[in-house]
C-alpha positions in Angstrom: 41.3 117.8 28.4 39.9 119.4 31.1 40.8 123.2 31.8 41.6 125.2 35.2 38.7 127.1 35.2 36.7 127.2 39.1 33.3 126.4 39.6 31.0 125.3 42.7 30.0 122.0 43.6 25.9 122.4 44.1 23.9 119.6 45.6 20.6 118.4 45.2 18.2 118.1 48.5 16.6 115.0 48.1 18.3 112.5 51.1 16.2 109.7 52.2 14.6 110.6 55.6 14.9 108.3 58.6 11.1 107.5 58.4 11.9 105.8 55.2 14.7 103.7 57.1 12.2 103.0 60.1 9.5 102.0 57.4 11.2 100.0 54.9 13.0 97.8 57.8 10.2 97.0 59.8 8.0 96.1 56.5 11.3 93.9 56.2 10.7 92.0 59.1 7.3 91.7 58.9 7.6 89.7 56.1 8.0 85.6 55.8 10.9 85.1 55.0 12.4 87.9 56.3 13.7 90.0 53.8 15.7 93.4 54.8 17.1 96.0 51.3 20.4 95.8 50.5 20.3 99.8 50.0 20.9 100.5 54.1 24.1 99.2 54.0 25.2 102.5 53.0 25.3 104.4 55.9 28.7 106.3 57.1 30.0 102.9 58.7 29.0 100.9 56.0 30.4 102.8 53.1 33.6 103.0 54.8 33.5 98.9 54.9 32.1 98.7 51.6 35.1 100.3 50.5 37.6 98.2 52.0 35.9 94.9 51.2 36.6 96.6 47.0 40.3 96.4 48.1 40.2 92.4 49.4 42.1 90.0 47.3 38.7 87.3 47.2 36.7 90.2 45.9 37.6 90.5 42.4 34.9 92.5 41.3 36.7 95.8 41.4 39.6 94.8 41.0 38.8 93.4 37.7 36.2 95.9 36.8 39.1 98.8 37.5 41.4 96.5 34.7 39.0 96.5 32.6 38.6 99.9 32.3 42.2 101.0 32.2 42.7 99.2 29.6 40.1 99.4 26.9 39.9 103.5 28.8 40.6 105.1 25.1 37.7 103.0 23.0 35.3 104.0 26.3 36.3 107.4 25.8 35.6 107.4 22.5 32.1 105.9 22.9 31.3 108.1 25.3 32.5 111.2 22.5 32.8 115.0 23.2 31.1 117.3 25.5 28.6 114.5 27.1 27.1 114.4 30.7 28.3 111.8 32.7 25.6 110.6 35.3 26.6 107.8 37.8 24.5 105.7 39.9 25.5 104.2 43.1 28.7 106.3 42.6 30.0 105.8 46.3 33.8 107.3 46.8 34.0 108.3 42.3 37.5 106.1 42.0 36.6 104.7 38.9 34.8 107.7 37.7 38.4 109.8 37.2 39.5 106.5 34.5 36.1 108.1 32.5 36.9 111.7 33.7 40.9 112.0 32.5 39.6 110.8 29.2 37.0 111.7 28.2 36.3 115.0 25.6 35.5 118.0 27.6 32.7 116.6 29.7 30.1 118.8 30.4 29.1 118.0 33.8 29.0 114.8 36.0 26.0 114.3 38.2 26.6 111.2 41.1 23.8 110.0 42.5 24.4 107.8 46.1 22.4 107.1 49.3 25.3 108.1 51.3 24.9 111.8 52.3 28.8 111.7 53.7 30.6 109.7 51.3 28.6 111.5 48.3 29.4 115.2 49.5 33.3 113.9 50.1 33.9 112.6 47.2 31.9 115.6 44.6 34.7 118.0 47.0 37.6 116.1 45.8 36.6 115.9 42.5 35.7 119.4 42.0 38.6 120.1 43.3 40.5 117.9 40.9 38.7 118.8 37.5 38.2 122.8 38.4 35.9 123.3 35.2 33.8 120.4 35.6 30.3 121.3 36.7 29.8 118.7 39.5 26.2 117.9 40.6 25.6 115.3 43.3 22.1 113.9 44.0 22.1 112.2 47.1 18.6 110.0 47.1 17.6 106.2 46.2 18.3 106.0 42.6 15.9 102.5 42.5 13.2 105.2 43.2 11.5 108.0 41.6 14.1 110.8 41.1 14.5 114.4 39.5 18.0 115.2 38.0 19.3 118.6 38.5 20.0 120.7 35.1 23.7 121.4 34.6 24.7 125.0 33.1 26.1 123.8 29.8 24.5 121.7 26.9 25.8 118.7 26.6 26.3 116.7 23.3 25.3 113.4 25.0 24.6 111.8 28.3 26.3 108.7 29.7 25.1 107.0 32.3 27.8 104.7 34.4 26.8 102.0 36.4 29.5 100.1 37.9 30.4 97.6 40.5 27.8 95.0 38.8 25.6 96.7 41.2 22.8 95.4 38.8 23.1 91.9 39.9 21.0 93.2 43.4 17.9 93.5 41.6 16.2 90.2 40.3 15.9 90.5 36.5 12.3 91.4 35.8 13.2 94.3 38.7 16.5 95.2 36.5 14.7 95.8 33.1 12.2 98.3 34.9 15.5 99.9 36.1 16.8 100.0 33.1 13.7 101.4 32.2 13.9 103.8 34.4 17.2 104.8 33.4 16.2 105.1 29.6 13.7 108.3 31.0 16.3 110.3 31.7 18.0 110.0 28.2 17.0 110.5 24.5 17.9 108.2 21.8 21.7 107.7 21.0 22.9 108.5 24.5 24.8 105.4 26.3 25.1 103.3 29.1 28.5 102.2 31.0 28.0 98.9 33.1 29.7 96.5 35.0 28.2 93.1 34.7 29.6 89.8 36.9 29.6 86.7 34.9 28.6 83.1 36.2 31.8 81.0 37.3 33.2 78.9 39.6 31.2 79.0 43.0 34.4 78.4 45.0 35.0 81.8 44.0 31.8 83.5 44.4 32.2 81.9 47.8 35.8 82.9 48.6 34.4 86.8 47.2 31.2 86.9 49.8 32.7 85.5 52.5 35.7 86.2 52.8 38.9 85.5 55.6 39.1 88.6 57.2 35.5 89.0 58.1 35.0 92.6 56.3 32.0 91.1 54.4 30.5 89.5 57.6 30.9 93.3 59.7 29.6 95.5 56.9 26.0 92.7 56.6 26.2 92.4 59.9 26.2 96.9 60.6 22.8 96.7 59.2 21.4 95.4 62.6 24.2 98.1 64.2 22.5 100.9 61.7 18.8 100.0 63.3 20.2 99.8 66.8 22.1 103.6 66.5 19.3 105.0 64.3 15.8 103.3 65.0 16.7 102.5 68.7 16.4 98.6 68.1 18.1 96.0 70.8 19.5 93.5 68.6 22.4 91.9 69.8 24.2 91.5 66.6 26.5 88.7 68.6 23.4 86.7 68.2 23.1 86.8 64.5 25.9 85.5 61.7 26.8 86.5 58.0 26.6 83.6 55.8 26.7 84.4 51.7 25.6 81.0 49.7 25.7 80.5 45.8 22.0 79.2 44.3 22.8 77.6 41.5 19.6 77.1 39.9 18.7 81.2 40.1 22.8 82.1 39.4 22.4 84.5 42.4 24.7 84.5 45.8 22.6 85.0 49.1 23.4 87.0 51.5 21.7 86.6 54.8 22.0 87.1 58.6 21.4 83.9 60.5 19.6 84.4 64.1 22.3 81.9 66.1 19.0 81.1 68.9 15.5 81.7 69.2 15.6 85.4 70.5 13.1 88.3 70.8 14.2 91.8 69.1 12.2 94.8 69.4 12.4 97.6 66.7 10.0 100.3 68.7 7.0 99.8 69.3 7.4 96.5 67.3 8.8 93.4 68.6 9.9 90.6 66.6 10.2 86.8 67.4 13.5 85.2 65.8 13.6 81.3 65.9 17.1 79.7 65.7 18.1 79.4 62.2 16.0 81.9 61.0 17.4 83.7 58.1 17.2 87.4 57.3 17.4 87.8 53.5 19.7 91.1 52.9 21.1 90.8 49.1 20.9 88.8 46.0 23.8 89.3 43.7 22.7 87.9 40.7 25.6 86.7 38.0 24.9 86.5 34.3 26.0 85.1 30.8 27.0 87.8 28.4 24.3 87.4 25.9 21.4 86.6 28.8 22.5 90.5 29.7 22.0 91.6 26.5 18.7 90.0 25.8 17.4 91.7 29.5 19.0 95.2 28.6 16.9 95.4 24.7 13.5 94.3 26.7 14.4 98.3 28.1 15.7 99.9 24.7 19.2 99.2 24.9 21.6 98.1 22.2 24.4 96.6 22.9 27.5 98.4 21.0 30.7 96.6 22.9 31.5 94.7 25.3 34.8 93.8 27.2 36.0 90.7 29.3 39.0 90.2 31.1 41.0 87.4 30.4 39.9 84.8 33.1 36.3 85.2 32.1 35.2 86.5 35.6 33.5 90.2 34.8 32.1 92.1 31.8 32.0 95.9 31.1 28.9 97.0 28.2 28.4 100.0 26.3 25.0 100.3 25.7 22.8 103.0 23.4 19.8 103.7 23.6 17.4 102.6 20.8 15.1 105.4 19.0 12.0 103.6 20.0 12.8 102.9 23.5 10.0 104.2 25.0 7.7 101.9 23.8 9.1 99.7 26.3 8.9 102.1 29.3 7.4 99.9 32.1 
């Protein structure tokens, strides 16, 4: 358990720049097909959507990753063992993270690493706050890039690296084992991966989960136009575009685009940008696995699978991975 002892929250300086925002979006829309990174949804406006989508009745991805966890939390715990570092990508507002934190064995330190300076900083406060002798650590950067991790004060037994949200579905799966590869470089053989994997099903629910009746899904794809107007001075008239989310089948991905709704000019200074009607901006893939498929990606990247949990419906998977001894030989 975790004692009443104080200590600081510290922060690492390493938040994307608005230069990168400007670069990446007009590289983007250079391209044919369009194609825009599902990474800038995250601003302010967007996290606070993304959240709110998590809380949707058609989105059972939390919801069902949350069950999952509650209640297999002990055997996770367990996994995880005594004294270990617990380092989260994509860690947005932490909700999940206290299940891991009011169980585990003394954690060491948690290091969260997200691309939202606001909702990081918010959410390392309240946890400090709530676990007083836990060394809390936020990174705020673009964990599918290059990235240091700060040192915390205390040696740990272990790290642990959570990954939640089957946030790993964005990347296609060649991109997904050099994350994972990526991932293995900050650990040493024995340590363990946490991740939340969606599994192929019905597409009348994938549909129902990406686009669904209240239109959160459509506002928070549809900010990222809003994002380059407030922040890159673009004129889009986001009116003139619309969300769709479609299930491909044959790559077991959804799509999520924005759909110009007329042939329209849009100019991202100095740069403008001819849009005929129909034209589709590419802005996620979501790709959704079998159990095993996963677990033949993650040992291309060193990583062993140890146990695996699925709820009863056969929607979502949660894996505990370890990392093999000869991992690196895989480092790409």
């Amino acid at each position: 358990m975790i004692s009443a002892a104080s200590i600081n929250t510290t922060r690492a300086e390493i938040t994307p720049s608005s230069d990168d925002f400007r670069a990446e979006f007009v590289e983007g829309l250079r391209r044919q097909p369009k194609t825009l990174s599902c990474k800038f949804f995250y601003d302010e406006y967007g996290s606070r959507l993304f959240d709110k989508i998590c809380e949707l009745d058609e989105y059972y991805l939390t919801r069902t990753e949350t069950e999952i966890l509650t209640n297999n939390i002990q055997e996770i715990a367990a996994l995880g063992g005594p004294a270990c570092t617990l380092i989260e990508f994509g860690s947005g507002s932490s909700r999940k993270t206290r299940l891991l934190l009011d169980r585990l064995e003394a954690p060491t330190a948690y290091v969260p690493i997200d691309i939202s300076e606001t909702h990081l900083l918010a959410a390392a406060k309240a946890l400090s706050a709530s676990y007083p002798s836990l060394e809390v650590l936020p990174v705020c950067a673009d964990y599918s890039n290059s990235l240091a991790l700060p040192i915390a004060k205390k040696m740990s037994e272990k790290q642990v690296v959570f990954f939640s949200g089957s946030t790993i579905g964005n990347f296609e799966p060649e991109h997904a084992v050099k994350f994972l590869n990526r991932i293995a470089t900050f650990c040493k053989a024995g340590d363990g991966l946490l991740i939340g994997v969606d599994l192929e099903k019905s597409p009348n629910i994938l549909h129902r989960a990406y686009n669904d009746s209240n239109g959160i899904t459509a506002a928070f794809n549809l900010n990222l136009l809003g994002r380059a107007n407030r922040e890159l001075g673009a004129n889009f008239q986001i009116q003139n575009f619309r969300h769709e989310a479609i299930y491909n089948s044959k790559q077991h991905r959804i799509e999520m685009r924005l759909v110009s709704c007329l042939s329209q000019e849009v100019t991202v200074s100095p740069e403008e940008f001819l849009f005929h009607e129909g034209e589709i901006i590419t802005t996620e893939y979501s790709y959704k696995y079998k159990a095993e498929a996963f677990h033949s990606l993650a040992a291309r990247a060193g990583w062993r699978n140890k146990r695996m949990w699925i709820d009863e419906r056969g929607l979502y998977s949660v894996h505990y991975f370890e990392l093999c001894r000869n991992s690196f030989l895989n480092f790409a």
